[in-house]
C-alpha positions in Angstrom: 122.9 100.6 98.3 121.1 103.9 98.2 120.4 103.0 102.3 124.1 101.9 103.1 125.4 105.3 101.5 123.1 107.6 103.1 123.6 105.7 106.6 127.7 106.2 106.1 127.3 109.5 105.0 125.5 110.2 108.4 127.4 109.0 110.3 130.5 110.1 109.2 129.8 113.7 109.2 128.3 112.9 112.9 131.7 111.8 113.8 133.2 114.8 112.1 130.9 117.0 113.8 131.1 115.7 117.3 134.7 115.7 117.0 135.0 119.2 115.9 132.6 120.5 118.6 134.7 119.0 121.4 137.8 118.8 120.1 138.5 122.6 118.2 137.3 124.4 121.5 139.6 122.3 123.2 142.5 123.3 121.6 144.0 120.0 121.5 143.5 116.3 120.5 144.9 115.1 123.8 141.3 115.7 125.1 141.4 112.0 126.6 137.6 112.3 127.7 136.7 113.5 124.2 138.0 110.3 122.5 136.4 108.1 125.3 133.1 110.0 124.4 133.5 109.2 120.8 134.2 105.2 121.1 131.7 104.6 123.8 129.3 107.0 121.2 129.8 105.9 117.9 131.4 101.9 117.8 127.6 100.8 119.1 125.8 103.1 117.5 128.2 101.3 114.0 127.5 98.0 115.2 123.4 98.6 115.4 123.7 100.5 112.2 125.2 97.2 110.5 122.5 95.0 112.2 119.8 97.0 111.1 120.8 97.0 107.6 121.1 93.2 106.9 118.1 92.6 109.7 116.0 95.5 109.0 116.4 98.0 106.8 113.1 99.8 107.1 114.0 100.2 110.5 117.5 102.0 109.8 115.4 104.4 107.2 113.2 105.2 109.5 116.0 106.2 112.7 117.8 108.1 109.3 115.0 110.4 108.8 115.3 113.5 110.5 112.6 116.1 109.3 110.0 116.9 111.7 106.7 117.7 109.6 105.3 119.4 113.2 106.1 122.6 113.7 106.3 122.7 117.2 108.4 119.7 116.9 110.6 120.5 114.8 110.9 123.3 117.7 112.4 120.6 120.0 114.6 118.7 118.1 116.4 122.5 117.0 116.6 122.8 121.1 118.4 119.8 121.3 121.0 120.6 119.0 121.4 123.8 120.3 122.0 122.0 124.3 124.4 119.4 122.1 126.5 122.3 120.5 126.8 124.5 123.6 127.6 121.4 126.1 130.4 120.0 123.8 131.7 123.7 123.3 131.7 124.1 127.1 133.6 120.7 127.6 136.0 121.6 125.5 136.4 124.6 126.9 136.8 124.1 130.0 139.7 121.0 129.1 141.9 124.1 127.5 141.3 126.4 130.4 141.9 123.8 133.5 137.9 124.6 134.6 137.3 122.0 137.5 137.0 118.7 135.9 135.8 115.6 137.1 137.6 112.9 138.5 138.6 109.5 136.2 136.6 107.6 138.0 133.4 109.2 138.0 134.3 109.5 133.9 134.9 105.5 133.7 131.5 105.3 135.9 129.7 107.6 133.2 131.0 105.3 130.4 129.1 102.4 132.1 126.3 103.8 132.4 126.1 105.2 128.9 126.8 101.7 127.3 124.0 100.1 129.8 121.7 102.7 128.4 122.5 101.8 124.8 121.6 98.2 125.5 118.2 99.3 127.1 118.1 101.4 124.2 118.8 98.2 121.4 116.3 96.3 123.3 113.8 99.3 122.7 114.3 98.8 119.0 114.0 95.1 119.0 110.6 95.6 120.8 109.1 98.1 118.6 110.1 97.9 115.0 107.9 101.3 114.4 110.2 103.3 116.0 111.2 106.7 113.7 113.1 109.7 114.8 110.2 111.8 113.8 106.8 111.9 115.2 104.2 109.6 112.9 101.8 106.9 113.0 102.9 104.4 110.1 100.4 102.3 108.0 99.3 99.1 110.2 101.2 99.9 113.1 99.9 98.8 116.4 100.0 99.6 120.0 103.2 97.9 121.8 102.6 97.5 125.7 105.2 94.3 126.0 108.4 94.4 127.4 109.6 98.0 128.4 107.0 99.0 127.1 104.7 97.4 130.1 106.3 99.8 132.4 107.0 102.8 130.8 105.4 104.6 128.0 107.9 106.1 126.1 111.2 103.9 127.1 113.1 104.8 124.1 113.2 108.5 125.6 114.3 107.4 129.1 117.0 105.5 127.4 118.3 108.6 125.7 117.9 110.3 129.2 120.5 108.4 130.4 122.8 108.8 127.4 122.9 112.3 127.3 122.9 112.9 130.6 125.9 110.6 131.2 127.6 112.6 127.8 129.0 115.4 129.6 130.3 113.5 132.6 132.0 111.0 130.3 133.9 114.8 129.1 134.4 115.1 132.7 132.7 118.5 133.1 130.2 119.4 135.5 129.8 122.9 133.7 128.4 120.9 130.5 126.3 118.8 132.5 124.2 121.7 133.7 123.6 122.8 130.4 122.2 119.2 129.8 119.7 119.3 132.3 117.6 121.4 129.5 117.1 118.0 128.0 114.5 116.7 130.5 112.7 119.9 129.7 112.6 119.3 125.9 111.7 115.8 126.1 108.7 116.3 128.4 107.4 118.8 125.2 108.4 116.3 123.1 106.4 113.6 124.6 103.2 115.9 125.1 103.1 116.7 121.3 103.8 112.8 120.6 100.8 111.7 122.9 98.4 114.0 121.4 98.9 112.6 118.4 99.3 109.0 119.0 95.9 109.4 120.4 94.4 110.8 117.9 96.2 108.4 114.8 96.7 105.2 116.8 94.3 103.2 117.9 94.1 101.2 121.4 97.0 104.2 122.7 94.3 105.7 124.9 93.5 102.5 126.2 97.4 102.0 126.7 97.9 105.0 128.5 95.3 103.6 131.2 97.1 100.8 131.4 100.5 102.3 131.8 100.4 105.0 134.0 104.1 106.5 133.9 105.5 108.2 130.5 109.4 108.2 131.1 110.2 107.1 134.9 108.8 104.4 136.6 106.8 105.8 139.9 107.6 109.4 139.1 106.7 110.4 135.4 
């Protein structure tokens, strides 16, 4: 019960939050785009919240838990929120001033991608039931190098590539997407802090990282 109430408290106030960063700078709640973002965002991310809790709860505590330990990451994740805030801002902005918008169907294209990159993303929790939203090695956890995992090393990260760089197009503005383009940067220091610990806590990950050579995109990085 404790689990269920502090899930639905999160993600209510995301909701609230999200909504009030796109929606009050826009002036308006016929921000079309802004509700699209919300459904496409939040109705998954409900659905795997439900799964998790009847299928695995320790899972859904871990994805709660937001406090980085690491200072330097705890660095990153304060960047992100920062690129979050301003992009929605700008969106929103840019609806209540007529700023150059894209078209519908580069938005309804957007969408698509964002909800293929969710799958890849539920697949990356069914595959590895370790995964937390803050950097740590828990108590028996092993190396996984099935699945996703055989061709990337961090897929979980290129998953949320996608999603937040499709976010701003599903507002429609080019102007927020730019701002996103920081989040490449972040994750790349994200991912270096991750591996040096990983290799230091888990064992068989340097082995692993022979063995799979890119981090986030296949042939590239």
């Amino acid at each position: 019960m404790k689990l269920f109430i502090s899930a639905v408290t999160k993600f209510l106030l995301g909701v609230v939050l999200v909504g009030a960063l796109i929606f009050l700078p826009a002036g308006s709640f016929v921000f079309l785009n802004g509700w699209l973002l919300l459904g496409v965002l939040f109705i998954p991310m409900f659905i795997a919240g439900l799964f998790m809790m009847f299928k695995n709860p320790d899972l859904l505590k871990r994805r709660l838990e937001a406090k980085e330990k690491q200072k330097e990451q705890d660095l990153v994740i304060k960047l992100s929120g920062l690129m979050f805030i301003l992009g929605f801002i700008i969106a929103g902005l840019g609806f209540r001033f007529g700023w150059y918008m894209l078209p519908k169907t580069a938005v309804y294209i957007a969408a698509a991608v964002f909800i293929s990159a969710y799958i890849l993303y539920a697949e990356v929790l069914r595959e590895n039931i370790y995964l937390s939203r803050t950097i740590k090695v828990e108590e028996n956890q092993r190396v996984v190098d099935t699945g996703l995992y055989a061709i990337v090393r961090h897929p979980m990260y290129s998953a949320t590539l996608i999603l937040f760089l499709s976010m701003p197009l599903i507002l429609g503005s080019i102007y927020s997407f730019i701002i996103f383009l920081e989040y490449p940067f972040i994750i790349a220091k994200r991912i270096k802090g991750e591996e040096e610990l990983l290799e230091k806590e888990l064992a068989g990950y340097s082995e692993y990282k022979q063995k799979v050579k890119y981090r986030l995109i296949p042939f590239i990085w």
